[in-house]
MARLO-855066 format. One record per atom (N, C-alpha, C): residue in three letters; z, y, x. Coordinates in steps of 0.001 Angstrom, whole numbers, padded with zeros to 6 digits, always signed. Layout:
! residues N
ALAZYX;...
***
This chain:
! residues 314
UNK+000000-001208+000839;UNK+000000+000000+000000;UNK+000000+001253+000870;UNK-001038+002454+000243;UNK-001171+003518+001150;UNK+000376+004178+000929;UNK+000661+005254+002069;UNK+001663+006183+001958;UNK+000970+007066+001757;UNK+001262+008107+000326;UNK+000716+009605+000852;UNK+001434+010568+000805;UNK+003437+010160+001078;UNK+003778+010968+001514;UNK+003515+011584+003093;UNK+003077+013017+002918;UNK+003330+013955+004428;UNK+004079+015036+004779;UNK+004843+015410+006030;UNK+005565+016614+006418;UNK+005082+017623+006846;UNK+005609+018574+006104;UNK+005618+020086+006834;UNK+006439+020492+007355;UNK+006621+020518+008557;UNK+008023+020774+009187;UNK+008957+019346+009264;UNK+010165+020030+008443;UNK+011248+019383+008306;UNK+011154+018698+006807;UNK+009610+019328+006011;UNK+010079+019044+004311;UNK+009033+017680+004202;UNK+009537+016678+003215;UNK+008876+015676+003308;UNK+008838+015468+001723;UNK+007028+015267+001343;UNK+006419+015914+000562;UNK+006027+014164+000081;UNK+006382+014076-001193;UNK+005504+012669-001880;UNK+003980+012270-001474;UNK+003179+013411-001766;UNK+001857+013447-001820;UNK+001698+015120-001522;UNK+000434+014781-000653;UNK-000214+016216-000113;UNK-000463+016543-000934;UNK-000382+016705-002366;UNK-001065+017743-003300;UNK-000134+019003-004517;UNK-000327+019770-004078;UNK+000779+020859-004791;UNK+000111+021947-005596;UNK+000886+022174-006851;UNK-000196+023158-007605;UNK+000455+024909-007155;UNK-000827+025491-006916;UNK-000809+026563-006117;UNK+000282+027685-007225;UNK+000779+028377-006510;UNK+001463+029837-006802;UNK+000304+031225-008219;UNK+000973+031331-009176;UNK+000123+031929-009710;UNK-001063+031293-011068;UNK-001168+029690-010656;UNK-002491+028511-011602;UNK-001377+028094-012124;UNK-000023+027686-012407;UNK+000836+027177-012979;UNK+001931+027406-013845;UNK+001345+029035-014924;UNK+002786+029386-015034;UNK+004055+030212-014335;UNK+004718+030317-014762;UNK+005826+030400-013773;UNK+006345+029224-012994;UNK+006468+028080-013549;UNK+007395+026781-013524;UNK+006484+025780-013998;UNK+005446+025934-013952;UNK+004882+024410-014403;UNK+004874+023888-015891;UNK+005304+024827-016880;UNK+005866+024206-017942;UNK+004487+023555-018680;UNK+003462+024398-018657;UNK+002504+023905-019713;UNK+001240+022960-019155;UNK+001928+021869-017716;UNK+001280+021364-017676;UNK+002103+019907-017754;UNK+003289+019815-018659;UNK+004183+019024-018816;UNK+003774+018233-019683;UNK+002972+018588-021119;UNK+001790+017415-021368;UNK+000966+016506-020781;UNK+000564+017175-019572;UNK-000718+016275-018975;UNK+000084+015503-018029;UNK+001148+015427-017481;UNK+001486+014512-016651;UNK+002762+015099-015867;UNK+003668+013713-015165;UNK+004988+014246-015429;UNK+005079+015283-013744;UNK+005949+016281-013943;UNK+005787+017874-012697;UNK+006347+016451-011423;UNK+007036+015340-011822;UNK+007442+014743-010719;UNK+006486+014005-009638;UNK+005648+013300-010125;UNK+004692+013169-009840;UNK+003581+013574-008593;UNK+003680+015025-008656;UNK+003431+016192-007800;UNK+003640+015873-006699;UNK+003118+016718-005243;UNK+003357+016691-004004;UNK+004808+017863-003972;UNK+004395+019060-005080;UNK+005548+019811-005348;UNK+004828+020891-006209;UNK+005289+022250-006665;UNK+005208+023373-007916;UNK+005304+024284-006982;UNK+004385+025107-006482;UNK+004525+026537-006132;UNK+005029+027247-007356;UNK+005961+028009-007690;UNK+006043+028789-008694;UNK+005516+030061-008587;UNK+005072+030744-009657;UNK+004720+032053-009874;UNK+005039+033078-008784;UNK+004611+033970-008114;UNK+005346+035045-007130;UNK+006443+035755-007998;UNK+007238+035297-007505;UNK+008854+036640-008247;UNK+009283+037823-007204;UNK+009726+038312-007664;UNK+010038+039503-006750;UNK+011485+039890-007495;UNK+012429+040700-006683;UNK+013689+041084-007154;UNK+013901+041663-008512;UNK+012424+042613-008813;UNK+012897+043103-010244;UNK+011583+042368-010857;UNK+011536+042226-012387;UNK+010476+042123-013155;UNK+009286+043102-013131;UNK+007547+042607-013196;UNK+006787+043226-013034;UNK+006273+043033-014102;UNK+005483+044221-014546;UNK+004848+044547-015592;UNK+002864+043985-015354;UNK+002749+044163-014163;UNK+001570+044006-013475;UNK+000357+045107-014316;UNK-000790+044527-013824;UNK-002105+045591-013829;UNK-002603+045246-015243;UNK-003590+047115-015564;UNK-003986+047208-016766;UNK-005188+045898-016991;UNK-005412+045663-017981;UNK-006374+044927-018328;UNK-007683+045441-018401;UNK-008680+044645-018282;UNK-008944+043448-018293;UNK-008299+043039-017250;UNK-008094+041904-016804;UNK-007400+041613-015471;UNK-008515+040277-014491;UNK-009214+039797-015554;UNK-009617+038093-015026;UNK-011120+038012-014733;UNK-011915+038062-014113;UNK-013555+038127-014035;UNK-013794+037026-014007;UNK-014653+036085-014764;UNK-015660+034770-014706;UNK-016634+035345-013870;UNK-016790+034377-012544;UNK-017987+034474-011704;UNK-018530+033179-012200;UNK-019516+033126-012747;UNK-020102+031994-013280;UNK-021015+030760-011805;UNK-020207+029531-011943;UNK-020337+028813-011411;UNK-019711+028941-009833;UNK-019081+029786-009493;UNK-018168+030325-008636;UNK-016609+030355-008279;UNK-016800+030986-009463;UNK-014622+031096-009753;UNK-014569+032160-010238;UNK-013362+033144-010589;UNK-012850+033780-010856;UNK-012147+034992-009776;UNK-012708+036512-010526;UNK-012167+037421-009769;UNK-010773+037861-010517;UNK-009896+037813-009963;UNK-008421+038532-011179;UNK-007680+039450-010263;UNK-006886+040558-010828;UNK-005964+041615-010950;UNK-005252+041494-011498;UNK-004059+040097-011460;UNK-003109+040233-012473;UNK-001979+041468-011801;UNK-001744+041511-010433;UNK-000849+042828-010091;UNK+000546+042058-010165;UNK+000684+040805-009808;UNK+001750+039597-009592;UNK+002817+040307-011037;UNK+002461+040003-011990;UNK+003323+039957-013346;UNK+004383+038852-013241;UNK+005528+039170-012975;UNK+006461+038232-013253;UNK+008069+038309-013706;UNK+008774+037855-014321;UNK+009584+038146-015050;UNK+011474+038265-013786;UNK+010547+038420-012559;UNK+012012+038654-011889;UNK+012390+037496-011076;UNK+013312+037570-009924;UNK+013708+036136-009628;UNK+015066+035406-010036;UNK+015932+036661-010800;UNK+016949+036575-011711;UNK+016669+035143-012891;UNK+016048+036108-013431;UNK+015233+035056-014754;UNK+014647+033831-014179;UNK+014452+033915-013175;UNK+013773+032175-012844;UNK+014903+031319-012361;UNK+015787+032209-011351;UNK+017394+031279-011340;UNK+017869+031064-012897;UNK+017999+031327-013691;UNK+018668+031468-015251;UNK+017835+030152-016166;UNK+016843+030842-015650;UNK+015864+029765-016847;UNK+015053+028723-016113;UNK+014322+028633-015169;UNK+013237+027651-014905;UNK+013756+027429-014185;UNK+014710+027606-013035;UNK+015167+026366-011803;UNK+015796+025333-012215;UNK+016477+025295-012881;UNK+017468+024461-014271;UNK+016675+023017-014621;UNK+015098+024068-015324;UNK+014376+023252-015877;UNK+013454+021933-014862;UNK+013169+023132-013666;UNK+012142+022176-012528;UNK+013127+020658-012003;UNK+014441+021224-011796;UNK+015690+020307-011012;UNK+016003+019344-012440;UNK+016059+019562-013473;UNK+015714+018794-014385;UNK+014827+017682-014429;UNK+013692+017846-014088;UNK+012490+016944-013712;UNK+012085+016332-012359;UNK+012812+016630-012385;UNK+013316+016259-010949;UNK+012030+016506-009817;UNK+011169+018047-010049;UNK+010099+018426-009236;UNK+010656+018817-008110;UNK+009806+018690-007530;UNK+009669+019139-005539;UNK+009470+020953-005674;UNK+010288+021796-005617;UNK+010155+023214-005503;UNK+010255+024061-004923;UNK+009219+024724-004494;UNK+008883+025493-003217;UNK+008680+026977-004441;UNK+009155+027899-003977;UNK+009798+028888-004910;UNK+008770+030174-003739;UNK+007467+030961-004487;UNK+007113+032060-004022;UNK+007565+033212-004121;UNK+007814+034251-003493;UNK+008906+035366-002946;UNK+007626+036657-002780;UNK+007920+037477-003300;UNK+006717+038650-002946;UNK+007799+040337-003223;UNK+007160+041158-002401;UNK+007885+042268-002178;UNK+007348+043482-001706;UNK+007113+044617-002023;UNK+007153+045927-001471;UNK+007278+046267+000275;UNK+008474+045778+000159;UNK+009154+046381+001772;UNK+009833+045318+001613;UNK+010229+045401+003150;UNK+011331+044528+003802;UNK+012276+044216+002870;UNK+012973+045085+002731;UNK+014395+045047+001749;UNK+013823+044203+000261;UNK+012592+044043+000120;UNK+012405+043432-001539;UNK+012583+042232-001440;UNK+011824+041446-000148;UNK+011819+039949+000242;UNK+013029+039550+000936;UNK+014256+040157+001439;UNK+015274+040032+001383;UNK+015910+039638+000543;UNK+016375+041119-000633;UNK+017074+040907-001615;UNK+016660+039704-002202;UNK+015216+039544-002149;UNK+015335+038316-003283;UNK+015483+037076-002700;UNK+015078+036699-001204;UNK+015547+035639-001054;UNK+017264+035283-000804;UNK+017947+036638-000978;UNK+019141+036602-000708;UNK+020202+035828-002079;UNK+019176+035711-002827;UNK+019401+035707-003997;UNK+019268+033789-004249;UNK+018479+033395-004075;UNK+018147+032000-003820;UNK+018774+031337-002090;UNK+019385+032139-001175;UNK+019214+031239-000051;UNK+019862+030004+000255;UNK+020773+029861-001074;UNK+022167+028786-000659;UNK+021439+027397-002235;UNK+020551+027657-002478;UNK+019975+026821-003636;UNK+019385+025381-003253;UNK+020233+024565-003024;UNK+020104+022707-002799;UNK+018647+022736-003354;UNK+018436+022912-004907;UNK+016984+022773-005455;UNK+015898+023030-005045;UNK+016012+023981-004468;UNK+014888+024528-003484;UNK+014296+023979-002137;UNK+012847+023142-002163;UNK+012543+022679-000888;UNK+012299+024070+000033;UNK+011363+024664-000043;UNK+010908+025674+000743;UNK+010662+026905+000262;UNK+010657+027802+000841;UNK+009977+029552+000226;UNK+008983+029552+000759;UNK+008030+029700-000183;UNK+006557+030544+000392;UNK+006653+031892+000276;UNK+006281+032656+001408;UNK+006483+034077+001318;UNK+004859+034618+001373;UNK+005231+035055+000206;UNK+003547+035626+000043;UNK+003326+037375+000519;UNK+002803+037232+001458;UNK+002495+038664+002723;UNK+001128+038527+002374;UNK+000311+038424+001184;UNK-000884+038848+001178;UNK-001590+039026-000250;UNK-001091+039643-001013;UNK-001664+039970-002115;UNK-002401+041230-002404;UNK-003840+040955-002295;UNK-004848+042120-002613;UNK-004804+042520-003844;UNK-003805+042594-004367;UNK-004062+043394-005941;UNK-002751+044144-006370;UNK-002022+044847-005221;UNK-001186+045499-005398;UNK-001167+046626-004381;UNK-001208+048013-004262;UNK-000575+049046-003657;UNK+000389+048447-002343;UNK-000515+048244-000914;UNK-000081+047719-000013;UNK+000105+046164+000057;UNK-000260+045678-000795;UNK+000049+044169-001224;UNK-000164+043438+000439;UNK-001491+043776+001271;UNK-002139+042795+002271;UNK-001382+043571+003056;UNK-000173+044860+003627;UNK+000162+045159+005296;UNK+000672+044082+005664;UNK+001661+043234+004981;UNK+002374+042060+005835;UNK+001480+041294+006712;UNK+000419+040917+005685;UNK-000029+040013+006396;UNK-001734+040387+007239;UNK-001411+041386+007347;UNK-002673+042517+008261;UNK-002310+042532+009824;UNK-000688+043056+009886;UNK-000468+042997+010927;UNK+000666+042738+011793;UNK+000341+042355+012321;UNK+001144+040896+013640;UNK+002502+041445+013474;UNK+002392+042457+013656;UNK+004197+043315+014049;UNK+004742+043470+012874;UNK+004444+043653+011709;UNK+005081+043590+010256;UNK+004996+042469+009793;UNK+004428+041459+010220;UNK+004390+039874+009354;UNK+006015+039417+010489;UNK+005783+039314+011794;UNK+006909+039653+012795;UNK+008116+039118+012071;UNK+008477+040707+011876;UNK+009749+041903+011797;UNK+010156+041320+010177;UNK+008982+040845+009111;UNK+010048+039910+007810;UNK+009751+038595+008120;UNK+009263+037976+008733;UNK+009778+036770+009013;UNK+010744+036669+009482;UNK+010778+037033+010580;UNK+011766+037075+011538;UNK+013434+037436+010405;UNK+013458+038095+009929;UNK+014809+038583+008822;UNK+014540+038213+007777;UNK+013600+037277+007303;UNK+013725+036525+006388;UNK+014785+034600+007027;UNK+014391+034984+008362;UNK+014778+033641+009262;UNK+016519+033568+009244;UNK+016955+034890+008944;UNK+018204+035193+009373;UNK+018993+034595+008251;UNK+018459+034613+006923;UNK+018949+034919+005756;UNK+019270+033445+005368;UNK+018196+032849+005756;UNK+018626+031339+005305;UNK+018018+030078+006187;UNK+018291+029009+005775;UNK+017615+027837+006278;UNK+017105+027122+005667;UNK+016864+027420+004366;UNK+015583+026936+003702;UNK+014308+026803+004174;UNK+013622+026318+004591;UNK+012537+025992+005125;UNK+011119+027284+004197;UNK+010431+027636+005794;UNK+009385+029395+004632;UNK+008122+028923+005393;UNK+007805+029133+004301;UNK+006236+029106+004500;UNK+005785+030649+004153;UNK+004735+030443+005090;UNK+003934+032078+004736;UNK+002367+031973+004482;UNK+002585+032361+002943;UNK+001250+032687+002702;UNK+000380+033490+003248;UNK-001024+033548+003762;UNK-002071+034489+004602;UNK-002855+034769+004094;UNK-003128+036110+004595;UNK-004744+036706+003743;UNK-005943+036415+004864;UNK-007047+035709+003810;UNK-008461+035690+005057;UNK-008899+037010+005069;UNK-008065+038116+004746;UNK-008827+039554+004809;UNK-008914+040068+006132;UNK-008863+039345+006984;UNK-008463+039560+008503;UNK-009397+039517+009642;UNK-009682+040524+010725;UNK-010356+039588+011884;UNK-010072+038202+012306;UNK-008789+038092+013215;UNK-008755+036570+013325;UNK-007209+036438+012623;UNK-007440+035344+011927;UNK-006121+034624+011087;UNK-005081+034601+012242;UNK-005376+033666+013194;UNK-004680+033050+014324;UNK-003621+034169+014646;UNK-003727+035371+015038;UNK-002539+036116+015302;UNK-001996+036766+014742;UNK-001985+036626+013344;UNK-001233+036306+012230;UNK-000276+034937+012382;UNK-001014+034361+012032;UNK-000468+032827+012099;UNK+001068+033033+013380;UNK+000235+033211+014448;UNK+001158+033138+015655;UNK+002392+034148+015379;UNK+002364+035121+014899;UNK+003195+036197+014436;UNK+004340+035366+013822;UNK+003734+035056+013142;UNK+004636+034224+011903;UNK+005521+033027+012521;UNK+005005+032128+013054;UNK+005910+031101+014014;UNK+006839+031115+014812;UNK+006360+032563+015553;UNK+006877+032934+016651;UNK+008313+033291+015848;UNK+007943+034176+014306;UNK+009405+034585+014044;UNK+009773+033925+013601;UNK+010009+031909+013450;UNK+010368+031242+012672;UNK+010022+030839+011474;UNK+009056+030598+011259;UNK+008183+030507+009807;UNK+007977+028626+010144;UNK+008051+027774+008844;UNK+008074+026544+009123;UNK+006363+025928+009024;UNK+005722+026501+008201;UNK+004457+026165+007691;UNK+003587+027475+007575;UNK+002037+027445+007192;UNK+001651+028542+006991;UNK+000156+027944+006103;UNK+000516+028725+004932;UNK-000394+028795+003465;UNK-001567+029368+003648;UNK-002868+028418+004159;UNK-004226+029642+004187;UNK-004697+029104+003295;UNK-005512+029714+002362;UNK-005698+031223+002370;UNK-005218+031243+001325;UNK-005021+032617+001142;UNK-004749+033829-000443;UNK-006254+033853-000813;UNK-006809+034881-001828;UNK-007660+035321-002422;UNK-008446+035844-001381;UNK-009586+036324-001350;UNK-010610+037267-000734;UNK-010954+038379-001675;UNK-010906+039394-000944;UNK-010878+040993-001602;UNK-012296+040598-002400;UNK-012739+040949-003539;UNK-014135+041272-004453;UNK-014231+042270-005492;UNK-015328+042328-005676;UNK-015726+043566-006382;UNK-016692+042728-007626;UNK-016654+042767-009364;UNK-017807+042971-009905;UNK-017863+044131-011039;UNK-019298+044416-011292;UNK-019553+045397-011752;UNK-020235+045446-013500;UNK-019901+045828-013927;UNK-020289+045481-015735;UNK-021555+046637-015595;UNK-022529+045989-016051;UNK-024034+046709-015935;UNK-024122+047222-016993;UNK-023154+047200-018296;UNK-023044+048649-019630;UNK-022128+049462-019365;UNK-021099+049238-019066;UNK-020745+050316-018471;UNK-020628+051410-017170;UNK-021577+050271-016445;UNK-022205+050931-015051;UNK-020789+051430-013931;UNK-019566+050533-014282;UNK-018140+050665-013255;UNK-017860+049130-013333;UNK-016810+049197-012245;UNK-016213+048126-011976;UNK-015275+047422-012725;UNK-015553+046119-013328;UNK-015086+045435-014672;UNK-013654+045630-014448;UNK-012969+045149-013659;UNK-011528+045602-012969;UNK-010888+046903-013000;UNK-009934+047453-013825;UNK-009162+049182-013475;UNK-009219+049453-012234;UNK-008780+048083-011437;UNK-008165+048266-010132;UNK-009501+048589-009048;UNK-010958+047889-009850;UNK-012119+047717-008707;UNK-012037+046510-008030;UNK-011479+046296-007378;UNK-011466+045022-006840;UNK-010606+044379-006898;UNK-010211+042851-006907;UNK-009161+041599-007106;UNK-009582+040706-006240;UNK-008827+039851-006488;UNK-008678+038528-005780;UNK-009105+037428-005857;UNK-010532+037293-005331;UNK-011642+036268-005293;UNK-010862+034648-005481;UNK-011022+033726-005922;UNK-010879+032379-005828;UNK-011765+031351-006907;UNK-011493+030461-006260;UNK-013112+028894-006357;UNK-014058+028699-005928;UNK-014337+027519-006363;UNK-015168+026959-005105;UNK-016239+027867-003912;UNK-016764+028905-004288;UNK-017126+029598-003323;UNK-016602+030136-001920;UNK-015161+029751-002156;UNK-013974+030766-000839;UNK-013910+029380-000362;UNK-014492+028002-000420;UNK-013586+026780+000319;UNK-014297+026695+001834;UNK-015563+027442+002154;UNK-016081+027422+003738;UNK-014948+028205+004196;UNK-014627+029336+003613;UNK-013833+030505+004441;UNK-012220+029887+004358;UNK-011973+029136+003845;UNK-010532+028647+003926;UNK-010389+027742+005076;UNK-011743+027058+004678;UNK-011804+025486+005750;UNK-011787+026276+007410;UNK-012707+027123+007405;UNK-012927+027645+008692;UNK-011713+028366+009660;UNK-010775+028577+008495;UNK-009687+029492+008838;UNK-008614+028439+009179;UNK-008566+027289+008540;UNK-007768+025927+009085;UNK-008057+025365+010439;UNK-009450+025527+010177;UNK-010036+025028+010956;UNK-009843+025814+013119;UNK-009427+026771+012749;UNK-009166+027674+013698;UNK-007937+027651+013908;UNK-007254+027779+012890;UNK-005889+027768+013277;UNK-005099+026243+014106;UNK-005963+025591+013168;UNK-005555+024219+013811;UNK-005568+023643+015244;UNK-007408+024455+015469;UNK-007285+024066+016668;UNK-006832+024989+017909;UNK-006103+026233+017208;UNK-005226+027243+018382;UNK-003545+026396+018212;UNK-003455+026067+017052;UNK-001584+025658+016801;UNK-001945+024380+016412;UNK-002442+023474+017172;UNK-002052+021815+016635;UNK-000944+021386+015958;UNK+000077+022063+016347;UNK+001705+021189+015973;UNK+002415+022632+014509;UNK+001597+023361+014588;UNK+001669+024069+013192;UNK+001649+023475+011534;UNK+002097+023397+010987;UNK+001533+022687+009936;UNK+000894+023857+009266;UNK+000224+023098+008451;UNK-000792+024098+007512;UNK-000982+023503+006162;UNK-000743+024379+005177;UNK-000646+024310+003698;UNK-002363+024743+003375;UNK-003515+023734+002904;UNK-004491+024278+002656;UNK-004240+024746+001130;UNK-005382+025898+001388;UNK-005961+026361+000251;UNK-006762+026910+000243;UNK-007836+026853-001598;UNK-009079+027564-001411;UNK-010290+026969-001878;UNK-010581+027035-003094;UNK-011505+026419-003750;UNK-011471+024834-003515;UNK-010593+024346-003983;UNK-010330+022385-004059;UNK-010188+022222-005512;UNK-011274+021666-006082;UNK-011534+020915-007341;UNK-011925+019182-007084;UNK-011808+018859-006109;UNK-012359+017378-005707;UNK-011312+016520-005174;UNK-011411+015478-005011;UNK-011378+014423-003856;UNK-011566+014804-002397;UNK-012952+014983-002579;UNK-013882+015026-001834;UNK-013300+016146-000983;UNK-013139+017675-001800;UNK-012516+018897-001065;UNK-011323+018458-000452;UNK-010439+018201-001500;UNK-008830+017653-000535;UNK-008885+016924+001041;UNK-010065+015637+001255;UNK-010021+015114+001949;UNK-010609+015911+003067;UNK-011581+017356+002932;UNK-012383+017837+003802;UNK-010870+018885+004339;UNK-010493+019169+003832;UNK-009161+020466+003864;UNK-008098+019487+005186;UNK-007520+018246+004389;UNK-007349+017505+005658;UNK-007444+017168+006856;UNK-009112+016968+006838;UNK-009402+016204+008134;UNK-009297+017698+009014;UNK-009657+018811+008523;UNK-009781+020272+009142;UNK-008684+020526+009861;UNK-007046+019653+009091;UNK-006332+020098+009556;UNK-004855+020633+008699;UNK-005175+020602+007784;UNK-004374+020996+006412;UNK-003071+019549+006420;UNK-002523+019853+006140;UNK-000786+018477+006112;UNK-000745+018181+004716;UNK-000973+019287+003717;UNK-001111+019284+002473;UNK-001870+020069+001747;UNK-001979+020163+000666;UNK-002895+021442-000038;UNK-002625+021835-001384;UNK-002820+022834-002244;UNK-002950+023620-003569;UNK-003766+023731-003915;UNK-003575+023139-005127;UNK-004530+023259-006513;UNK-004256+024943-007412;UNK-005367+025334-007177;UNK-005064+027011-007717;UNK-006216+027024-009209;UNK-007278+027525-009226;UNK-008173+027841-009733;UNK-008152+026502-010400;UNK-009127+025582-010062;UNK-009358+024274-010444;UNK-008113+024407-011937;UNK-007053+024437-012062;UNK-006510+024060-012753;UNK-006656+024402-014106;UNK-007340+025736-013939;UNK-007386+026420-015201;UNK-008687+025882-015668;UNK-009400+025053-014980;UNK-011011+024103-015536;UNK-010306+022758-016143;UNK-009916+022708-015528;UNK-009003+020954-015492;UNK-007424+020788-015056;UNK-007002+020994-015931;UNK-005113+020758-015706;UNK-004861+019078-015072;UNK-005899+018242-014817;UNK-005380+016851-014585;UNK-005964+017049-013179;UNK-006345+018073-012857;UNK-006923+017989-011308;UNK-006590+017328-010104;UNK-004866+018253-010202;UNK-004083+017402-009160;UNK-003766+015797-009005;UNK-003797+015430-010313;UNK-003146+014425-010711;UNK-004609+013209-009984;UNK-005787+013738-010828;UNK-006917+013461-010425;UNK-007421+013546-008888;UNK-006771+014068-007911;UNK-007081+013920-006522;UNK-006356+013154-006035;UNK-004934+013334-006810;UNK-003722+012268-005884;UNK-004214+010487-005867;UNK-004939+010559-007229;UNK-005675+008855-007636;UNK-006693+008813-006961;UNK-007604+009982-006280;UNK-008829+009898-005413;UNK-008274+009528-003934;UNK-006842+010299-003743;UNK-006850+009513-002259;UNK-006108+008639-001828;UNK-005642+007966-003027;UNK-004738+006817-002962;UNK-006558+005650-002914;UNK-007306+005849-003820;UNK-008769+004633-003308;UNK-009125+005242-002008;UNK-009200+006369-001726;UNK-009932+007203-000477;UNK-009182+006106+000938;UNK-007879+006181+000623;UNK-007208+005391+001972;UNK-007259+004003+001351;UNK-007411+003572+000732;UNK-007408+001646+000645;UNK-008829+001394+001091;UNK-010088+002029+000072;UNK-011089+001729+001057;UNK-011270+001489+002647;UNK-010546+002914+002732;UNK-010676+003142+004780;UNK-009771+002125+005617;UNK-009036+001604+004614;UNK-007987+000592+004985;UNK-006858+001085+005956;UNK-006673+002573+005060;UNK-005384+003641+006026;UNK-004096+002994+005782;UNK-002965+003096+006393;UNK-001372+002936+005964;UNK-001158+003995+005614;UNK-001326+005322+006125;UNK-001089+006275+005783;UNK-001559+007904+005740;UNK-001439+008441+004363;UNK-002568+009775+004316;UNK-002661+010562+006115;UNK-001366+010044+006377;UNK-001104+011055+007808;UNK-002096+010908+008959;UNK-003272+009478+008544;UNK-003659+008985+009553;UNK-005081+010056+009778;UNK-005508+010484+008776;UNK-006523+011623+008617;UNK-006727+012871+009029;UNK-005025+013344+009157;UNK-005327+014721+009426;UNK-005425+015047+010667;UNK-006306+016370+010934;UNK-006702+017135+011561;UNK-007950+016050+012610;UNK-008334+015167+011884;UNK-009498+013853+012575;UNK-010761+014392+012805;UNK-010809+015817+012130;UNK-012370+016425+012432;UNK-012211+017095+013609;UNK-011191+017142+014181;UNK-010845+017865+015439;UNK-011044+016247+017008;UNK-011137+015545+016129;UNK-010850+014758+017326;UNK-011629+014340+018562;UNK-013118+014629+018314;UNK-014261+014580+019518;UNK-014057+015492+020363;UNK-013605+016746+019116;UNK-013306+018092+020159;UNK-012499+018096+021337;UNK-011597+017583+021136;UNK-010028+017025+021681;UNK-010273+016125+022901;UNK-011403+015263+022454;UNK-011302+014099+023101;UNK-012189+014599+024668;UNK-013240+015516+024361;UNK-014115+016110+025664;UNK-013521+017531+026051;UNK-012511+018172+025708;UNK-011825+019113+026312;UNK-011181+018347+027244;UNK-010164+016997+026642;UNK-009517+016765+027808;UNK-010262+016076+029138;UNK-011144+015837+028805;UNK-012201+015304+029777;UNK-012638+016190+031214;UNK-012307+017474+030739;UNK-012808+018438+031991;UNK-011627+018869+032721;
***
């Protein structure tokens, strides 16, 4: 029988497959019909932040037809108060794997709020999301090296919950980002976020969006995710990496892998197909019996390995 539990870090994950931050709700609740949250590799929850957000005017969501979706939701969420009160209760109930997303203004926002969660047993990991293009400064964290730094680094202080940091591909090179982030203690690192986009409504001759531009995702962003794993991987081998970025397949999950990815998020996809995840975890449980693997672990980062194999050669 295959294993497809894998680690990030220190956190040890059922199955590489986790539904992304933002495609799920706050908590997963309304995909509690289609199959049980336990099941899961784990639940990114919704981005919370210390106070409740109202988020951006509407329209908020663009259909790129046969593409994905451009959106401006402006991280709407009801607080991280309200998610200790009401949905942590519920996830630890179901006994889901919960990695709890954290988003903030300034320093002091991603503090307070993880100050707020840091002593929480329930909690596998924090993803700290330093890259959201649809807010007033949303991408400085994760723009530049010395401010991604300076809250990791005092996010490191606060607890020992295991953090992951979400990244924007809005970047020259990811990698010193990435390195930023490790250096200040960061356990894992989430590529990618959204890609900045623009579309334009041809009757009203402006940009369908209040905001103008949002946050690109599906299948179109999965070269630019892969490539960005793909780099990072082969600058930080012993990094783990949370893929993401247009994965509706089997087929994608297993390519996100071999790139280099430990695990991955189901974002977009979900809102086509809520059984997605569920539907990849059964693709690579045949994916490894065919190959006659013991374990998912035996795959990753394998597209790197010729590379590997004639570097050390010289």
């Amino acid at each position: 029988m295959t294993l497809l539990n894998t680690n990030i870090g220190k956190v040890n994950l059922k199955t590489p497959v986790l539904l992304a931050s933002g495609t799920c709700g706050i908590a997963g609740r309304e995909f509690e019909s289609y199959f049980n949250l336990n099941e899961l590799g784990g639940i990114v929850t919704k981005s919370l932040s210390i106070k409740p957000r109202d988020g951006n005017p509407t329209p908020r969501v663009v259909e790129i037809p046969g593409c994905g979706i451009l959106n401006s939701i402006g991280l709407q969420n009801p607080g991280i108060e309200y998610f200790i009160t009401n949905e942590l209760p519920y996830l630890a109930e179901k006994n889901a794997t919960i990695v709890i997303n954290v988003v903030g203004e300034t320093l002091d926002d991603y503090a307070s709020a993880v100050d707020l969660i840091k002593t929480k047993k329930e909690i596998t990991a924090i993803e700290l999301n330093l890259s959201c293009p649809n807010v007033s400064g949303g991408l400085d964290f994760s723009q530049d090296p010395k401010k991604a730094f300076s809250l990791v680094s005092e996010i490191r202080k606060i607890t020992t919950i295991p953090i992951w940091t979400k990244l924007s591909p809005n970047v020259t090179d990811i990698t010193e980002i990435v390195r930023a982030c490790v250096e200040a203690g960061c356990d894992g690192v989430s590529l990618i976020n959204t890609v900045i986009g623009l579309a334009i409504n041809k009757w009203t001759k402006k940009p369908t969006l209040p905001r103008a531009t949002g946050g690109y995702s599906g299948p179109a962003i999965k070269p630019i995710a892969l490539r960005m794993i793909w780099e990072t991987h082969k600058k930080f081998p012993k990094v783990p990496i949370i893929g993401i970025g247009g994965i509706h397949s089997t087929d994608d999950a297993i390519e996100f892998l071999l790139c280099g990815a430990s695990c991955i998020q189901i974002g977009t996809a979900n809102f086509v197909n809520p059984k997605t995840s569920i539907e990849i975890i059964n693709g690579l449980k045949d994916y490894c019996e065919k190959n006659k693997l013991k374990s998912i672990n035996e795959i990753i980062g394998q597209a790197h390995k010729e590379q590997l194999q004639a570097a050390s050669k010289h």
